[in-house]
PDB file of the backbone (N, CA, C, O) and the ligand in Angstrom, with CONECT records:
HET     ZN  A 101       1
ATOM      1  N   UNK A   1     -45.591  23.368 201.749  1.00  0.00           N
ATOM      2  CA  UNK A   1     -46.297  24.438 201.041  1.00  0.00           C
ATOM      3  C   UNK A   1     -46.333  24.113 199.549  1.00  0.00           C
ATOM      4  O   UNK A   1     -45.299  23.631 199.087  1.00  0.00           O
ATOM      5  N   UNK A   2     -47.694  24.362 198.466  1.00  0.00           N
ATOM      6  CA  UNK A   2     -47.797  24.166 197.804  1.00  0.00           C
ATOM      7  C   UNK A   2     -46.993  25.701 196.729  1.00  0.00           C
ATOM      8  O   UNK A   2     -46.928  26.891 197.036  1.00  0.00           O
ATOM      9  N   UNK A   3     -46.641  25.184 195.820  1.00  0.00           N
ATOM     10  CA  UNK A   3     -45.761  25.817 195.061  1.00  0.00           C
ATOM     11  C   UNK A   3     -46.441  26.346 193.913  1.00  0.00           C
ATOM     12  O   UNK A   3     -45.910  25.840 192.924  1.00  0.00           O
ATOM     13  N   UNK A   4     -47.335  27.101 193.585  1.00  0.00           N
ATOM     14  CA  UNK A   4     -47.937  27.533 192.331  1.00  0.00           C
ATOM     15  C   UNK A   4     -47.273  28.342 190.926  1.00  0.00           C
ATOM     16  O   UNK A   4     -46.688  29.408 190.734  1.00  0.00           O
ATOM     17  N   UNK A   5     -47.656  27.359 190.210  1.00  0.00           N
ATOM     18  CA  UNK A   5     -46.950  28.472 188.776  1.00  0.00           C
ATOM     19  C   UNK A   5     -47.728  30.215 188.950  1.00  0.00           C
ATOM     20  O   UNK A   5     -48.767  30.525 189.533  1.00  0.00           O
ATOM     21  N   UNK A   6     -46.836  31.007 188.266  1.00  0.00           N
ATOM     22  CA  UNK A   6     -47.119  32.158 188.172  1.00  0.00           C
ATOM     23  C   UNK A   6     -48.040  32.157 187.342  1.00  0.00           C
ATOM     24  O   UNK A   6     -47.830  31.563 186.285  1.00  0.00           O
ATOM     25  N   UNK A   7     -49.599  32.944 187.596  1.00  0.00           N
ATOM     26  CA  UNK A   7     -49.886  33.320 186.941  1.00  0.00           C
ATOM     27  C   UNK A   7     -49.716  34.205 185.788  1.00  0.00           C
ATOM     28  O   UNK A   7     -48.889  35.102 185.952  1.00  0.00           O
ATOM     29  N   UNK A   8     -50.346  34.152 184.598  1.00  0.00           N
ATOM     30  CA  UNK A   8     -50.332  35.234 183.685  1.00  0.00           C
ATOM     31  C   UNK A   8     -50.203  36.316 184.035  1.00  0.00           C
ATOM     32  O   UNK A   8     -51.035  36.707 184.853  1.00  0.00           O
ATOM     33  N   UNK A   9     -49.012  37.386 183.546  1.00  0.00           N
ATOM     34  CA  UNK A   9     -49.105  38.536 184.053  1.00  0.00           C
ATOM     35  C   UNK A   9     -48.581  39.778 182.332  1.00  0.00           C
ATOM     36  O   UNK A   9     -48.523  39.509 181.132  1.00  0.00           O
ATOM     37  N   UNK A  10     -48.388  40.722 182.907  1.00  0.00           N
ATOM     38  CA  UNK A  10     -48.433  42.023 181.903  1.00  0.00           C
ATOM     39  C   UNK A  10     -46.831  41.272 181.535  1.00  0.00           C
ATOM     40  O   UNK A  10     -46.570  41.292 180.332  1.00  0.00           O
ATOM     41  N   UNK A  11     -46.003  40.774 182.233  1.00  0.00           N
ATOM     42  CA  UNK A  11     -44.413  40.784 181.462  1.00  0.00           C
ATOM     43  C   UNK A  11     -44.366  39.705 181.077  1.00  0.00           C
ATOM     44  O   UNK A  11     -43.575  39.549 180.147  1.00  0.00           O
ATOM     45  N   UNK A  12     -44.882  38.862 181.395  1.00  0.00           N
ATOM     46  CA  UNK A  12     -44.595  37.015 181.030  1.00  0.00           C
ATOM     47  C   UNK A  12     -45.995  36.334 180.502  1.00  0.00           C
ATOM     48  O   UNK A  12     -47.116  36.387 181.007  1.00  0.00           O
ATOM     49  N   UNK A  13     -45.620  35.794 179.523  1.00  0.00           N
ATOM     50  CA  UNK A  13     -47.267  34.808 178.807  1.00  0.00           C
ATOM     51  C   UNK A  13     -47.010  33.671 179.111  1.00  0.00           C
ATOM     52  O   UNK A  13     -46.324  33.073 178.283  1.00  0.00           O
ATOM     53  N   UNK A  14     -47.360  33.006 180.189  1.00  0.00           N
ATOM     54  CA  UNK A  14     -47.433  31.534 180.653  1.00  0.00           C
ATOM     55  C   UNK A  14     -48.728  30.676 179.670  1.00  0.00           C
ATOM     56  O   UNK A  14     -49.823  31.102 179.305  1.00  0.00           O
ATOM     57  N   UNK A  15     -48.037  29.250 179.430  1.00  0.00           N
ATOM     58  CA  UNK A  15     -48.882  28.637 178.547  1.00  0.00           C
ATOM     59  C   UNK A  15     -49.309  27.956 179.365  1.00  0.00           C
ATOM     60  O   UNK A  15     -49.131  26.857 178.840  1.00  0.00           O
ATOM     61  N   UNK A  16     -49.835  27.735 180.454  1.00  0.00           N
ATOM     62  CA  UNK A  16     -49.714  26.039 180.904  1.00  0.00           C
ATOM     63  C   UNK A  16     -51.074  25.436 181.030  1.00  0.00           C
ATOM     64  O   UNK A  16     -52.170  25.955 180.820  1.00  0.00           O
ATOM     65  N   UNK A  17     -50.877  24.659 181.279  1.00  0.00           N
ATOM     66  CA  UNK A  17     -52.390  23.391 180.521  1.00  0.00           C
ATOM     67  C   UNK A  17     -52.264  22.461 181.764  1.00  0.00           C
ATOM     68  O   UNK A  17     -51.202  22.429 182.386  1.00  0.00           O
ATOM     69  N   UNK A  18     -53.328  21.710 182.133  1.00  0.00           N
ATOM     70  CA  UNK A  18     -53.729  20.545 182.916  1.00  0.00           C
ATOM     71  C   UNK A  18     -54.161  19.818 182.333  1.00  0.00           C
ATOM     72  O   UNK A  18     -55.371  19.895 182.118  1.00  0.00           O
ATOM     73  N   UNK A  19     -53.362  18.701 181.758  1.00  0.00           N
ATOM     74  CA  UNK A  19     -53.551  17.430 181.105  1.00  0.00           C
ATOM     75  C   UNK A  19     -52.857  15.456 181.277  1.00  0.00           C
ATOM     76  O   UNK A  19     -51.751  15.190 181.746  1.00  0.00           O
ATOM     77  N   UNK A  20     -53.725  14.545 180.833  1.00  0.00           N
ATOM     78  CA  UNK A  20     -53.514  13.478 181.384  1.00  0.00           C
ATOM     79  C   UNK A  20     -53.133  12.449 180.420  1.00  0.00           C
ATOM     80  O   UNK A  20     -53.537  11.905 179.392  1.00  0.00           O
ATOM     81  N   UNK A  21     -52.144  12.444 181.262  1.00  0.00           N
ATOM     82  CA  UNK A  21     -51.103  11.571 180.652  1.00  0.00           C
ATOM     83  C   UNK A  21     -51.357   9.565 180.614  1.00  0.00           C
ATOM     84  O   UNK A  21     -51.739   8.812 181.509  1.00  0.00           O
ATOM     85  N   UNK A  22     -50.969   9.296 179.275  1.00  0.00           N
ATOM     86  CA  UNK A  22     -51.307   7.479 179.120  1.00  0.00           C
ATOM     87  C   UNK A  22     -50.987   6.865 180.048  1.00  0.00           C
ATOM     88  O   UNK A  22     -51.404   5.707 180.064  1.00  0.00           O
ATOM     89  N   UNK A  23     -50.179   7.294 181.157  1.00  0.00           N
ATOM     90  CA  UNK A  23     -49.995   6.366 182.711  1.00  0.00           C
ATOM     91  C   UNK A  23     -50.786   6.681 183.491  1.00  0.00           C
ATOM     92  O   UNK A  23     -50.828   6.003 184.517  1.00  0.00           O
ATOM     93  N   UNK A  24     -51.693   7.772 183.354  1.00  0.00           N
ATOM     94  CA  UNK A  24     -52.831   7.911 184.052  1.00  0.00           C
ATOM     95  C   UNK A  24     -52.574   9.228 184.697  1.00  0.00           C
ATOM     96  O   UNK A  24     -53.630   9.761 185.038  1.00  0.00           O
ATOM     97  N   UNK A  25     -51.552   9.893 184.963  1.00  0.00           N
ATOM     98  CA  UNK A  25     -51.111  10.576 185.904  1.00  0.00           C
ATOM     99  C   UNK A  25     -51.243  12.366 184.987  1.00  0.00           C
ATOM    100  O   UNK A  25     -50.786  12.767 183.917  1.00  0.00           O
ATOM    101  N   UNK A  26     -52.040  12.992 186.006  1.00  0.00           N
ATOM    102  CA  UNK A  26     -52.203  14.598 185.881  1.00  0.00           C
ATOM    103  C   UNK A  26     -50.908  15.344 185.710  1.00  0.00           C
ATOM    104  O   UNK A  26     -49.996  14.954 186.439  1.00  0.00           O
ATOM    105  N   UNK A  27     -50.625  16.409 184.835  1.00  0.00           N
ATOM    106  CA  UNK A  27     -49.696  17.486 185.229  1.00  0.00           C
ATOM    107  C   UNK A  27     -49.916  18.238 184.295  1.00  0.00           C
ATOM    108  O   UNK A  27     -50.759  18.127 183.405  1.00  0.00           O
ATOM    109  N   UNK A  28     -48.857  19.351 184.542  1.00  0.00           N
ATOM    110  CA  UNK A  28     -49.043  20.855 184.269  1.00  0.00           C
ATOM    111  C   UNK A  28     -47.963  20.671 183.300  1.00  0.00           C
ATOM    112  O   UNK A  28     -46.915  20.125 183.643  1.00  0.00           O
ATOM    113  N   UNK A  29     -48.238  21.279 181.591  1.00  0.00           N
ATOM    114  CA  UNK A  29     -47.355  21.270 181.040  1.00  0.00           C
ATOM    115  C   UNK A  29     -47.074  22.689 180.380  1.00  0.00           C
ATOM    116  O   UNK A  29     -47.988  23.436 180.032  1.00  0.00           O
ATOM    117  N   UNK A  30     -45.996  22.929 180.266  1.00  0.00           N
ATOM    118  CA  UNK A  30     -45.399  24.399 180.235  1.00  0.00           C
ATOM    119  C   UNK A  30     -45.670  24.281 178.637  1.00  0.00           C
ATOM    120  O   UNK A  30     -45.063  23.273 178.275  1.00  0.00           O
ATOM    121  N   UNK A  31     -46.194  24.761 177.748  1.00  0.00           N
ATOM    122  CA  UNK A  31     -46.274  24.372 176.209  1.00  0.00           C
ATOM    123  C   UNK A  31     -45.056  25.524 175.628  1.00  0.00           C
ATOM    124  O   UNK A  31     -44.666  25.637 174.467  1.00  0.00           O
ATOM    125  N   UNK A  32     -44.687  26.187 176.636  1.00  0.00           N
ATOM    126  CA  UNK A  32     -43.671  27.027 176.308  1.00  0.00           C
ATOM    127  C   UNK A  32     -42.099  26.647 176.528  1.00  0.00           C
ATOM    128  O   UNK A  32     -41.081  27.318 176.359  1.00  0.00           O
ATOM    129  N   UNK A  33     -42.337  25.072 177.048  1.00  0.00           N
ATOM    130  CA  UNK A  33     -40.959  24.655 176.997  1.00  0.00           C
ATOM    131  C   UNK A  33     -40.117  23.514 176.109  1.00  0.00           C
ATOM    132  O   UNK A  33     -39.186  22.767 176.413  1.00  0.00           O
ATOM    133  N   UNK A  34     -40.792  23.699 174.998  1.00  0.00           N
ATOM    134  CA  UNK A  34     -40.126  22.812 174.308  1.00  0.00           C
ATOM    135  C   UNK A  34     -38.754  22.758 174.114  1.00  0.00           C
ATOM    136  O   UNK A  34     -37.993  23.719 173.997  1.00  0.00           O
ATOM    137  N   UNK A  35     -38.447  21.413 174.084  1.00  0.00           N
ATOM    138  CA  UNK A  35     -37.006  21.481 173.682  1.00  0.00           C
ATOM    139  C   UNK A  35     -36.721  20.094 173.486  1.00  0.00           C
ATOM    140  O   UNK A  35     -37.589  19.222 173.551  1.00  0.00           O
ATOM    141  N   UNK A  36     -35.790  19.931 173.302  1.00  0.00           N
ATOM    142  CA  UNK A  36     -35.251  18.571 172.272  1.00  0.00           C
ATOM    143  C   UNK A  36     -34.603  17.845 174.176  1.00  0.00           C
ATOM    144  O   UNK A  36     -34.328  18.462 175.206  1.00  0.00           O
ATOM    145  N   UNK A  37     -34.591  16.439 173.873  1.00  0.00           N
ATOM    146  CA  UNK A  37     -33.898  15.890 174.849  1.00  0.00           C
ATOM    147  C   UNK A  37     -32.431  15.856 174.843  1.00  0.00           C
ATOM    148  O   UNK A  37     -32.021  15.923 173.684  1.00  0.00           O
ATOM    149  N   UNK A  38     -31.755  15.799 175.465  1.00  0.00           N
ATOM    150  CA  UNK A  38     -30.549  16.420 176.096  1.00  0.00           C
ATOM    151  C   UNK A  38     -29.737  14.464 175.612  1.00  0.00           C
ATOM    152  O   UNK A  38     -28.636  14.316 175.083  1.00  0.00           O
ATOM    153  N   UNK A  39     -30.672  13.334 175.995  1.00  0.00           N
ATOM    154  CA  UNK A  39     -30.201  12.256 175.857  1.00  0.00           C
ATOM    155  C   UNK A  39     -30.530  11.459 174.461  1.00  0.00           C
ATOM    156  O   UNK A  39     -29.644  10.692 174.084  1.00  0.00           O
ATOM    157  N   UNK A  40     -31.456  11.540 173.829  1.00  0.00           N
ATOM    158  CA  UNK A  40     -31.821  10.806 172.701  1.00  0.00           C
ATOM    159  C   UNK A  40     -32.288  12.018 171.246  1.00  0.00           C
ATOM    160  O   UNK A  40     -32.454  11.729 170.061  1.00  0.00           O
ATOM    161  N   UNK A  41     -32.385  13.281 171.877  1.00  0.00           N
ATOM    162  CA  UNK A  41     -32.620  14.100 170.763  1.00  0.00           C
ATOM    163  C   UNK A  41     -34.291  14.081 170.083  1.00  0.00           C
ATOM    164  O   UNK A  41     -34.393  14.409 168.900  1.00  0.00           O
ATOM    165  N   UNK A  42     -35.488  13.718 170.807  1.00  0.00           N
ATOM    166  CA  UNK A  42     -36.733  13.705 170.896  1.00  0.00           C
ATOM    167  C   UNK A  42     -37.161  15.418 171.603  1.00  0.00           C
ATOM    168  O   UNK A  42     -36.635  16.055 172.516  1.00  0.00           O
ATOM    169  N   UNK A  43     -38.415  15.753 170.633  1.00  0.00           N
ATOM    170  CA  UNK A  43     -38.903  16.857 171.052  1.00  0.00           C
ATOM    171  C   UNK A  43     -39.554  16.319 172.122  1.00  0.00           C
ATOM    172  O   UNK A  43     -40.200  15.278 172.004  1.00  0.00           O
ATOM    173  N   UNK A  44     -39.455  16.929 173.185  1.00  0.00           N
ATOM    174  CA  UNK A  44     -40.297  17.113 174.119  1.00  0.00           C
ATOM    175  C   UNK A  44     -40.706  18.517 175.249  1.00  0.00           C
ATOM    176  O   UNK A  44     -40.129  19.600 175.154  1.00  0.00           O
ATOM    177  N   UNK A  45     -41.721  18.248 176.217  1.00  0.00           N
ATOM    178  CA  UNK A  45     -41.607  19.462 176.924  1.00  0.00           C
ATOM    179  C   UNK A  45     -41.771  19.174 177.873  1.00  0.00           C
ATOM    180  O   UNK A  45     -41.997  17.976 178.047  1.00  0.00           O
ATOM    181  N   UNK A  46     -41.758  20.105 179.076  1.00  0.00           N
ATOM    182  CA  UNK A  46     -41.757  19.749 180.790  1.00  0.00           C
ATOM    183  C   UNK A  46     -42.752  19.796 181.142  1.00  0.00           C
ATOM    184  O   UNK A  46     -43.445  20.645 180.582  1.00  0.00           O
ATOM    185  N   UNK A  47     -43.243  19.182 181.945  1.00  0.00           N
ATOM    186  CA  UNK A  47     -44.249  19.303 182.641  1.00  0.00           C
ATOM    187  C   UNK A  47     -44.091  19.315 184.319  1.00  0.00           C
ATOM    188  O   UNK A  47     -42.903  19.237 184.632  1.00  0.00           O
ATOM    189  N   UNK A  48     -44.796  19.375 185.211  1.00  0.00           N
ATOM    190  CA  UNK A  48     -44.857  18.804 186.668  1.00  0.00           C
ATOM    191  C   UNK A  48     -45.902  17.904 186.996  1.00  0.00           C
ATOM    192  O   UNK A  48     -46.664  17.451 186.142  1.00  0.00           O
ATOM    193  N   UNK A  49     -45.950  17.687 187.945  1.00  0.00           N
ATOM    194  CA  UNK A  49     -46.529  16.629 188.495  1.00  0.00           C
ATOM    195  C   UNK A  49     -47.312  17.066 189.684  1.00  0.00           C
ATOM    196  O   UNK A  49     -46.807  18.130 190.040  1.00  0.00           O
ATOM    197  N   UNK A  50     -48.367  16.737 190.520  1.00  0.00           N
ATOM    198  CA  UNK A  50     -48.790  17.719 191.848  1.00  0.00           C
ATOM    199  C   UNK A  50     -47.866  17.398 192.812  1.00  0.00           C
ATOM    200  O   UNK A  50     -47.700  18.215 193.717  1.00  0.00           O
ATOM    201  N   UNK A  51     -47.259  16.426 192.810  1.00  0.00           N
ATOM    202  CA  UNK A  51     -46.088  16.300 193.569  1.00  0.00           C
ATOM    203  C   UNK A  51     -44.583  17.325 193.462  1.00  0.00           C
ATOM    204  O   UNK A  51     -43.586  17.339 194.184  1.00  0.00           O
ATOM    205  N   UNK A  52     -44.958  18.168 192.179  1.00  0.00           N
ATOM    206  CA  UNK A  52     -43.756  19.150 192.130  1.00  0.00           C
ATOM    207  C   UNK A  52     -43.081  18.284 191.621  1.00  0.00           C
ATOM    208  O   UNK A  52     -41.871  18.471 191.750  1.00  0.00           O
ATOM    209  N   UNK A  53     -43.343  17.493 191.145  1.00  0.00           N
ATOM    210  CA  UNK A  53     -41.958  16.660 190.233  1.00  0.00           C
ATOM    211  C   UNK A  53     -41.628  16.832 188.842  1.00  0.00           C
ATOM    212  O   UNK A  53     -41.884  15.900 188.080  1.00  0.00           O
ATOM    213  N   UNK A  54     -41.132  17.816 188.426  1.00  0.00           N
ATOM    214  CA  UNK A  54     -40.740  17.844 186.927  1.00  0.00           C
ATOM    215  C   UNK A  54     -40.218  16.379 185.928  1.00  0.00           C
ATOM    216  O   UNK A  54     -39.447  15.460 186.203  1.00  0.00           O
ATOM    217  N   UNK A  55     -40.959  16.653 184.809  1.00  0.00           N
ATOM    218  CA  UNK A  55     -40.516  15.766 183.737  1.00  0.00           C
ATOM    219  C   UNK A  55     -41.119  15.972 182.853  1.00  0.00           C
ATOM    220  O   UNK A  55     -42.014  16.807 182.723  1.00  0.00           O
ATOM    221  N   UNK A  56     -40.584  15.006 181.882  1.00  0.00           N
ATOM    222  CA  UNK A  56     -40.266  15.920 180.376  1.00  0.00           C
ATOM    223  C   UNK A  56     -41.586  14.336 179.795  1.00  0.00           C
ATOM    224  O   UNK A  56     -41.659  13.127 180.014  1.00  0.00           O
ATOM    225  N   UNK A  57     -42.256  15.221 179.122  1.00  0.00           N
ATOM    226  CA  UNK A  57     -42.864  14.419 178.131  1.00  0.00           C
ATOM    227  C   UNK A  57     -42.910  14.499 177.130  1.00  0.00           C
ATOM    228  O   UNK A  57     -42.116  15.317 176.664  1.00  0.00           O
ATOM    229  N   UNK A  58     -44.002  13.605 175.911  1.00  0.00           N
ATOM    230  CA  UNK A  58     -43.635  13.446 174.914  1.00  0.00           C
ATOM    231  C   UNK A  58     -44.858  13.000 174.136  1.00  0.00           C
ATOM    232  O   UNK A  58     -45.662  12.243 174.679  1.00  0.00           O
ATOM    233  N   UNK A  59     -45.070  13.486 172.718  1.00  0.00           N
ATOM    234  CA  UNK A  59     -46.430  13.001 171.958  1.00  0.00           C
ATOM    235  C   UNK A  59     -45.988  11.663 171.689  1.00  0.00           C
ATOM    236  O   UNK A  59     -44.874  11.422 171.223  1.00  0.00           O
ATOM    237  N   UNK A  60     -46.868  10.762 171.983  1.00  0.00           N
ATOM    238  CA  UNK A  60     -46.966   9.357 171.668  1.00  0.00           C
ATOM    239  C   UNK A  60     -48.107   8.746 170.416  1.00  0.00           C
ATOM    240  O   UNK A  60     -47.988   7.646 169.877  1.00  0.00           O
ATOM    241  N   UNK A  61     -49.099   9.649 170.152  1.00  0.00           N
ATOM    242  CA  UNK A  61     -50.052   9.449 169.360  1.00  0.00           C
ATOM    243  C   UNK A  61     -50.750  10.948 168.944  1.00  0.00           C
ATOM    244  O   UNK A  61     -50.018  11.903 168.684  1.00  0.00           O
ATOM    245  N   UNK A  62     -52.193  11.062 168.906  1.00  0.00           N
ATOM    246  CA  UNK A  62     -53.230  12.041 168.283  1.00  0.00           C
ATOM    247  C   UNK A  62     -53.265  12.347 169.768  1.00  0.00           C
ATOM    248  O   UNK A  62     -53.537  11.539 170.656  1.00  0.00           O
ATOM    249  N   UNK A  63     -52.859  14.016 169.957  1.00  0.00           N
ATOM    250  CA  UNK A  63     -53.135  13.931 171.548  1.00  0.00           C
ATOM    251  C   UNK A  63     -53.256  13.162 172.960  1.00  0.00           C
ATOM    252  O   UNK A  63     -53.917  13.188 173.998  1.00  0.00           O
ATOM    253  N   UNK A  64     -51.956  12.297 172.201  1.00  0.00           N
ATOM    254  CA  UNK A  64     -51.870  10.968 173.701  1.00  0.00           C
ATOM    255  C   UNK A  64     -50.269  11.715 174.048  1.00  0.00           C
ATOM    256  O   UNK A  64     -49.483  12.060 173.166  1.00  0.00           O
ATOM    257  N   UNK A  65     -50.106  11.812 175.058  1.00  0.00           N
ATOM    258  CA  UNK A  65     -49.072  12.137 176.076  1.00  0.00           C
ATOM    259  C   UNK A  65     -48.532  11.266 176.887  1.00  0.00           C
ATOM    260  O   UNK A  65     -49.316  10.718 177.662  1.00  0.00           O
ATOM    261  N   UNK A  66     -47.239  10.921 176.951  1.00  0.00           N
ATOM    262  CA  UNK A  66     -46.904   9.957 178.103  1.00  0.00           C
ATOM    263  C   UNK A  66     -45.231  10.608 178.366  1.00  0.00           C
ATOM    264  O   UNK A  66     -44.561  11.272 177.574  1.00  0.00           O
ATOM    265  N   UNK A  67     -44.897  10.181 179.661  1.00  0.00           N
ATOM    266  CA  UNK A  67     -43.166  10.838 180.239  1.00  0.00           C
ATOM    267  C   UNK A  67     -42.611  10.061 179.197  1.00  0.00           C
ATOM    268  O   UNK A  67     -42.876   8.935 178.775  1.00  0.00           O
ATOM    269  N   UNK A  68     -41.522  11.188 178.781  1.00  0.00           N
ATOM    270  CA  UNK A  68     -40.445  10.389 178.335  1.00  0.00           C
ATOM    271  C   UNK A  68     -39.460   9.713 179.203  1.00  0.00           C
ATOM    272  O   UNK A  68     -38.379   9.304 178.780  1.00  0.00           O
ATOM    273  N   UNK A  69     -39.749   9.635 180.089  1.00  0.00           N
ATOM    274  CA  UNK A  69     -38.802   8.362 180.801  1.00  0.00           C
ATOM    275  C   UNK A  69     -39.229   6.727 180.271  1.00  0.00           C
ATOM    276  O   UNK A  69     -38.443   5.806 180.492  1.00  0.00           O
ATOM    277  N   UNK A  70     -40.082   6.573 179.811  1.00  0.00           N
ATOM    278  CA  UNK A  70     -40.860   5.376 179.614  1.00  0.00           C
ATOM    279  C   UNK A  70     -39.862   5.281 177.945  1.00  0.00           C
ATOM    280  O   UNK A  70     -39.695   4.141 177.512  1.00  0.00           O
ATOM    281  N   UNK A  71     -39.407   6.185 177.312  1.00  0.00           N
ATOM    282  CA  UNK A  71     -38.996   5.869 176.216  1.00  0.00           C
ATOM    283  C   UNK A  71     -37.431   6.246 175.581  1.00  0.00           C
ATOM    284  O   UNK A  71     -36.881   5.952 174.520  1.00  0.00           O
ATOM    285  N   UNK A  72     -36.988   7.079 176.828  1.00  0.00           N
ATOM    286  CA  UNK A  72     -35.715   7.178 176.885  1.00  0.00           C
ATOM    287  C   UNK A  72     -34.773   6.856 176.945  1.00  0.00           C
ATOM    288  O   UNK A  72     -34.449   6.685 178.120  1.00  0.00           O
ATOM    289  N   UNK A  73     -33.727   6.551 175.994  1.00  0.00           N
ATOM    290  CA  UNK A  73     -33.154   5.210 176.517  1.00  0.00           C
ATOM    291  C   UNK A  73     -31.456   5.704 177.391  1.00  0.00           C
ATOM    292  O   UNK A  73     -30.441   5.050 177.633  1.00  0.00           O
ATOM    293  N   UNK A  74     -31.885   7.288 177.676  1.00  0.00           N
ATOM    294  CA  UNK A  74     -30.783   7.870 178.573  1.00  0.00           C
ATOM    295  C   UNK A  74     -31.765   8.577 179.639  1.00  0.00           C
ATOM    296  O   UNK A  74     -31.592   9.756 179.949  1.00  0.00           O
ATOM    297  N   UNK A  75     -32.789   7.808 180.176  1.00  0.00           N
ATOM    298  CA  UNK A  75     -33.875   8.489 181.205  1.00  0.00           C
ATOM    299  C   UNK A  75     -32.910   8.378 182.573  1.00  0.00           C
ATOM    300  O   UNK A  75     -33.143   9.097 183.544  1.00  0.00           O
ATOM    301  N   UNK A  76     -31.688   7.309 182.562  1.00  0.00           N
ATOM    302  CA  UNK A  76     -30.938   7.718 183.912  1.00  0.00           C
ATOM    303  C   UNK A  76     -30.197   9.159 183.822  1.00  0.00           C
ATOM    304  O   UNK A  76     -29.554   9.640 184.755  1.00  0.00           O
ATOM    305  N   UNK A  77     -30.322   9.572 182.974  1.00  0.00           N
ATOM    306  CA  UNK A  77     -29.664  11.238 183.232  1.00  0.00           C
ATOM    307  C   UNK A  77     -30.453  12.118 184.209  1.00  0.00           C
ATOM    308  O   UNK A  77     -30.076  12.794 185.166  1.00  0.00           O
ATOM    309  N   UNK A  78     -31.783  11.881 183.620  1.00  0.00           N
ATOM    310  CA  UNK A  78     -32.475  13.011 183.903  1.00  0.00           C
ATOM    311  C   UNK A  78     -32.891  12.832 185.560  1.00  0.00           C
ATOM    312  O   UNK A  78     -33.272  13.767 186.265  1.00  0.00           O
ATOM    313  N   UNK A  79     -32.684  11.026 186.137  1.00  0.00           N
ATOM    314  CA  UNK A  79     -33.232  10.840 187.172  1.00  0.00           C
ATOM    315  C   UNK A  79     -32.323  11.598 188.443  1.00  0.00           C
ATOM    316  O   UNK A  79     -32.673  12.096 189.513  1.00  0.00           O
ATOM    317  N   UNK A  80     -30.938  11.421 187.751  1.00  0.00           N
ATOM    318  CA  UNK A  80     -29.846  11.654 188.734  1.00  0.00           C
ATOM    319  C   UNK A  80     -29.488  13.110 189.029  1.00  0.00           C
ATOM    320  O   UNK A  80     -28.322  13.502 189.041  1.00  0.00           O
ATOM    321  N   UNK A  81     -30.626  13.954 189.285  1.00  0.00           N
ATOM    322  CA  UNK A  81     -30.604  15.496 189.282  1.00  0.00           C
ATOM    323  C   UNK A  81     -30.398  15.629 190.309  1.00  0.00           C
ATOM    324  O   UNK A  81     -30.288  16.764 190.775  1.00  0.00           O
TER     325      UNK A  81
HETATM  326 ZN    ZN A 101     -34.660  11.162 175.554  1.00  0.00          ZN2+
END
């Protein structure tokens, strides 16, 4: 079963966006989740994947996006969930 974000509703303001990332790959990014990385201290935010796979990305350029796993240099933390 496919897992859908909540829509917008009267108690919660969901930001989320459908955008494509420099590896080529689609996802949903929460613009409401920023937060700093847990391993290297880089802003980034979460996104998913249509596979339901969460991960954290990261501005790489002028509106270029790519996972921060590609630049993390503690991306085995985040794999070992
Ligand atoms: Zn990091």
């Amino acid at each position: 079963m496919s897992k859908e974000y909540p829509a917008e509703d009267k108690n919660h303001k969901f930001k989320i966006q459908d955008i494509k990332l420099e590896c080529g790959i689609f996802v949903k990014v929460d613009w409401n989740s920023k937060t700093k990385c847990g391993g290297c201290g880089k802003e980034i935010f979460w996104a998913a994947t249509k596979n339901e796979k969460i991960m954290p990305i990261e501005l790489i350029g002028h509106c270029k996006w790519n996972t921060h796993f590609a630049t993390c240099p503690d991306a085995n933390k985040f794999r070992n969930n």
